[in-house]
C-alpha positions, 0 to 999 in steps of 0.5 A, a space after each residue: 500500500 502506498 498511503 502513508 498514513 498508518 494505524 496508531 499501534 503501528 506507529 507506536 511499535 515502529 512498524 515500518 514495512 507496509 501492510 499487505 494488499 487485499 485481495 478480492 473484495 474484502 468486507 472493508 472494502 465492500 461498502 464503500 466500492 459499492 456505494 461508489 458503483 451506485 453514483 455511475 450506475 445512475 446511468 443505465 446504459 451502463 447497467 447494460 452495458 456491465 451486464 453483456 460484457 460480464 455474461 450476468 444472468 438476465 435476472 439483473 436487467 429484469 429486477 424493479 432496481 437493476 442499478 441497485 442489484 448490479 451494484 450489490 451483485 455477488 456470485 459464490 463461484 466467483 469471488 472477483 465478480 465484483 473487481 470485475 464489475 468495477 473494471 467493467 465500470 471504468 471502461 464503461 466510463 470510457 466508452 460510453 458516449 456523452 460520459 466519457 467526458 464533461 459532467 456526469 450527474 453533478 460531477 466529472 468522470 475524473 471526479 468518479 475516477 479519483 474517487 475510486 483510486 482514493 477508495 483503492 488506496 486508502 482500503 489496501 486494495 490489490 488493485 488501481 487503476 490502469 494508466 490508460 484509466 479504462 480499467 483495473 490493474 494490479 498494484 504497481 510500485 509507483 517508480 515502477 509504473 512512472 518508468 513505463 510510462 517515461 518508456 511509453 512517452 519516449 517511443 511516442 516520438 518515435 514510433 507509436 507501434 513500441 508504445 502500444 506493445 508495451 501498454 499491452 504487455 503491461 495490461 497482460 501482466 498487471 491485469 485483473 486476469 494477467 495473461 502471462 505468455 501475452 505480456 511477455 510476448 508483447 513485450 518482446 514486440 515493444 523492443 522490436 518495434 522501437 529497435 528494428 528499424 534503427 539496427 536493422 533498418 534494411 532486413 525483410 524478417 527483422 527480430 530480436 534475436 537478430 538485433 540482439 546478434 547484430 548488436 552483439 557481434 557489433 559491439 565495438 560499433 556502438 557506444 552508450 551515452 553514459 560513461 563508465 568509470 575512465 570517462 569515455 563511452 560505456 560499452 553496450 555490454 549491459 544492453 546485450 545483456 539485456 536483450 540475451 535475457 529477454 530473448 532468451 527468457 520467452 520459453 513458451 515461444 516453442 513447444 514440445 522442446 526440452 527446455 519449453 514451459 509455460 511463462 511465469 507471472 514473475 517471468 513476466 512482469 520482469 519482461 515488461 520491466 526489461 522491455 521498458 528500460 530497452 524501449 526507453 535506451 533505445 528511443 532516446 538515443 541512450 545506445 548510438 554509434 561510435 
């Protein structure tokens, strides 16, 4: 949890590690998640909507109060229907014309937002809400989650195809439903989206296999803008590094092989991590030639 506030006792015995997150929906939560739900459920194009997209039974759309019942919904099989219900409710705010943007009864769709995040934060939720403020996310450490973002405004510049591999594979990994082999995947896209067309601007079939052995045998051509510790030029040494992981990481790229396995939640949001510090060296011009 990021809140610095903390409980007295913990204050007065020194405690300084910070609580654990909660998942699902734990009972502290529940009232204050589900009166905020109540505020945008105002808008029934919006009940609707929740209840396609999450597959609900017809029962909620048919009760005297369908706003209410979604709002107070629960289903013993699924105990993240809830999260899902707010996840579904951000997008739904999103996408859902004219409230998308300006007021919406008395106050703005960032007003319900910030709302919602103060909520999460403040309840130890496990989840906030993801940058692109359609969604639910796992909780990231915030240093974490604004080098993304400096990786995502820097390939921006230079080609939007990095940017967009690199919000997915983050989606994919921190998501309400992580799908770890599409983050690692995705991840893998960003850097050779942002690198293949400035190390291997003429091949047919650029990878990042084939940067990473371009740059590799090349390493006396490339240089990095940092210095290392007789004043000249660093070598690209921890950029080859970088890349050998990432590349070689990916083991669910091929199947049926003695080394293949499925990707790891942990695998991959180390991969996205990697990937956003390669996109950023790479779009900013942290690795150059001599």
């Amino acid at each position: 949890m990021t809140s610095t506030w903390r409980r007295l006792t913990d204050r007065l015995n020194g405690k300084q590690e910070p609580e654990a997150l909660y998942e699902e929906l734990p009972d502290h939560l529940s009232v204050p998640l589900r009166q905020w739900s109540i505020t945008v459920l105002r808008n029934y194009n919006l009940v609707g909507l929740v209840c396609l997209r999450l597959r609900l039974p017809s029962k909620v759309l048919n009760s005297q109060s369908p706003e209410g019942m979604l709002a107070n919904y629960q289903d013993s099989r699924n105990p993240m229907i809830f999260i899902e219900i707010i996840d579904a409710l951000l997008a739904g705010l999103a996408d859902v014309s004219p409230f998308s943007s300006g007021r919406y009864n008395g106050v703005t769709v960032g007003d319900l937002r910030n709302e919602l995040d103060r909520i999460l934060l403040e309840g130890g939720s496990a989840y906030m809400i993801n940058p692109e403020k359609n969604g639910l996310c796992r909780r990231v450490d915030e240093t974490l989650r604004q080098s993304l973002e400096a990786a995502v405004q820097a390939a921006d510049k230079q080609t939007q195809g990095a940017s967009a591999h690199l919000r997915e594979a983050f989606a994919a990994a921190y998501g309400i439903n992580p799908n770890p082999s599409v983050a690692y995947s995705q991840s893998i896209k960003a850097v050779e989206a942002v690198a293949n067309p400035i190390f291997l601007p003429k091949s047919p079939e650029p990878t990042l296999g084939a940067v990473r052995s371009n740059l590799d045998q090349g390493r006396k051509k490339y240089e990095m803008v940092v210095h290392d510790r007789s004043g000249a030029p660093a070598e690209i040494n921890a950029v080859v590094e970088l890349l050998n992981l990432l590349w070689h990481g990916q083991r669910d790229r091929h199947a049926g092989g003695p080394t293949s396995r499925p990707v790891t939640q942990e695998a991959a949001e180390t991969a996205v991590h990697t990937a956003a510090l390669l996109v950023h060296w790479i779009a900013t011009g942290a690795i150059r030639k001599k």
